[in-house]
N, C-alpha and C positions, 0 to 999 in steps of 0.2 A: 504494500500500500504506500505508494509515492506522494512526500507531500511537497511540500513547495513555501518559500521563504522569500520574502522583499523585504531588502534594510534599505533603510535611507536614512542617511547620514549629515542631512545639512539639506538648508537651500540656500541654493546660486542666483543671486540676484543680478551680480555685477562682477567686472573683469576681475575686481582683486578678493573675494570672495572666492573664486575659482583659479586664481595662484595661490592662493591658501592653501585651500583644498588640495591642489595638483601638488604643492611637497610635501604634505603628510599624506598622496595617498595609499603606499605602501604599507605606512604604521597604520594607518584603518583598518587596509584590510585583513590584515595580519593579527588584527585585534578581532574584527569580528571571527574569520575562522579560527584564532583558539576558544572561544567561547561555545563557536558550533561545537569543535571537537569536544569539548569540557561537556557540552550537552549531551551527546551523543554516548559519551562514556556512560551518563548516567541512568541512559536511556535502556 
């Protein structure tokens, strides 16, 4: 039984809003997939 997940992380309003965004976007996503994993373990 396959589910399905949307994160959203911020809203982009404006150019420097999204230079923000684009140099942390690694540490984000690196954040949310240890949490999926962290859930999944306890799944």
């Amino acid at each position: 039984n396959a589910g399905g997940l949307i994160v959203e992380l911020g809203f982009i309003s404006n150019d420097a809003e999204l230079a923000a965004f684009n140099s942390k976007y690694w540490s984000a996503a690196k954040a949310v997939a240890q949490v999926i994993i962290e859930h999944e373990k306890r799944a």
